[in-house]
N, C-alpha and C positions, 0 to 999 in steps of 0.2 A: 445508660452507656451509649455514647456517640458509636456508628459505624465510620469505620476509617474509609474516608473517601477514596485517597490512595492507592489503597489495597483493593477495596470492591472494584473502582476500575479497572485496574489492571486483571482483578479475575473476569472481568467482563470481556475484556480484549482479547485475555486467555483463550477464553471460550467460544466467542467468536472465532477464534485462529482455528483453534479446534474442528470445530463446526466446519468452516471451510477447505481445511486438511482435507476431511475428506470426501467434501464435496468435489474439491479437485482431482479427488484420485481416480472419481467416474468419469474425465475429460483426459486423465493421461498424464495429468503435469502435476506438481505436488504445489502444496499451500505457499510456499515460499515463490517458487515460479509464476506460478498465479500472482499474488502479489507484486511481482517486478513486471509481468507484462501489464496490468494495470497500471503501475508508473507510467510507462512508456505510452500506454494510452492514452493516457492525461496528459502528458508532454513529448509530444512524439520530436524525437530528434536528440532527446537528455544523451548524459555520459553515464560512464561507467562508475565516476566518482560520484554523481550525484543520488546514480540508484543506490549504491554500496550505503552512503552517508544515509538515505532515506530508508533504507530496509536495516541499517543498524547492522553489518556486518563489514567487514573488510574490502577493499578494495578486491582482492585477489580471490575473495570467495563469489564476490557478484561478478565477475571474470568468468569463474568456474561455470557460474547460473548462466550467464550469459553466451556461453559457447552450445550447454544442452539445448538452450533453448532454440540456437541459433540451428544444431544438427535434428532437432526435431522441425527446421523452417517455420519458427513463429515469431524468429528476431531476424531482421536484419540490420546488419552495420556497414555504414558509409561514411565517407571521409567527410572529417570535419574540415570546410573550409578555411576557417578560422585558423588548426592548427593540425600539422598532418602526423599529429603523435598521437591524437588520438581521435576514436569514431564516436557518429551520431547512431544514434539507436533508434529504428522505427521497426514496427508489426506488422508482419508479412502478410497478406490478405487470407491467408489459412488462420491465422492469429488472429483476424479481425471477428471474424466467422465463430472461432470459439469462445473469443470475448462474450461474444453476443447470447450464447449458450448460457455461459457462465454466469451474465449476469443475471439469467432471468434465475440462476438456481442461488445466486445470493438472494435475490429480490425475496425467493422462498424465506430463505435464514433471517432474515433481518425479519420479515412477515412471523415467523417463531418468535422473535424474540421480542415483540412488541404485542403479541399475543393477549386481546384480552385489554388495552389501553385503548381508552378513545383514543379521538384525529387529534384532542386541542390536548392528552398527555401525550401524544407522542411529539406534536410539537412544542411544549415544555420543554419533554426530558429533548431533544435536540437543541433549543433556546439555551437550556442551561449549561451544556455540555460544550457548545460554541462557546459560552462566558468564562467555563473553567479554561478552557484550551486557549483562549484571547488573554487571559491573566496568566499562565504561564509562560507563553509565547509570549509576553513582554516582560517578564521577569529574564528570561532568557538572553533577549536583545540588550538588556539595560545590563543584564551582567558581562556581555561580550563588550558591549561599549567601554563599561567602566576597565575591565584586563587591555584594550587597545588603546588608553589614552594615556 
């Protein structure tokens, strides 16, 4: 019997989420929050529509994330030059400080989760997971091309 790649995945992502629930809970902000200021750290200046789109939830829900975060002082928003309807998002230097916390307590989880793997299986299983994520991500692209022509 084949395992379902699919399925394992995603309870792997699961469980990571999991895991970092409640990691975040000992920093004060919850799994989801954590995740959007990560965004933001990665791309400091994104929207509102890009995080909503990237965290999989509605516009109006990363709204909501984004104003707690904003009254806890770990977001801040500035006008988009571009276009004055909507802001750019950056992490307030209380933000940056807790990132920094945080990552060393992912560095833990992700060290759990690899537990027990040599250096050359953990870069495999990363090798390979790039190629799954590279082959869906262009199955993706070629299906949005093919609906826009």
């Amino acid at each position: 019997m084949r395992v379902n790649v699919a399925f394992l995945s995603s309870d792997v992502g699961r469980l990571f989420r999991k895991r970092f629930d409640v990691a975040a809970r000992h920093f004060g902000v919850t799994g989801p929050q954590w995740r959007m200021l990560a965004a933001i750290q990665r791309t400091p200046g994104t929207n509102q529509g890009v995080l909503a789109a990237w965290l999989e939830v509605e516009a109006i829900t990363a709204g909501r994330m984004i104003d707690r975060l904003e009254k806890l002082e770990l977001v801040e928003r500035r006008d988009d030059p571009a276009d004055r309807r909507r802001w750019r998002l950056y992490l307030t230097a209380k933000a940056e400080a807790l990132m920094q916390q945080m990552a060393n307590c992912a560095q833990d989880v992700l060290a759990d989760a690899v537990a027990g793997f040599s250096e050359a299986e953990t870069q495999q299983l990363i090798t390979l997971l790039d190629r799954v994520r590279a082959n869906l991500s262009d199955e993706i692209t070629q299906e949005a091309n093919q609906t826009d022509g």
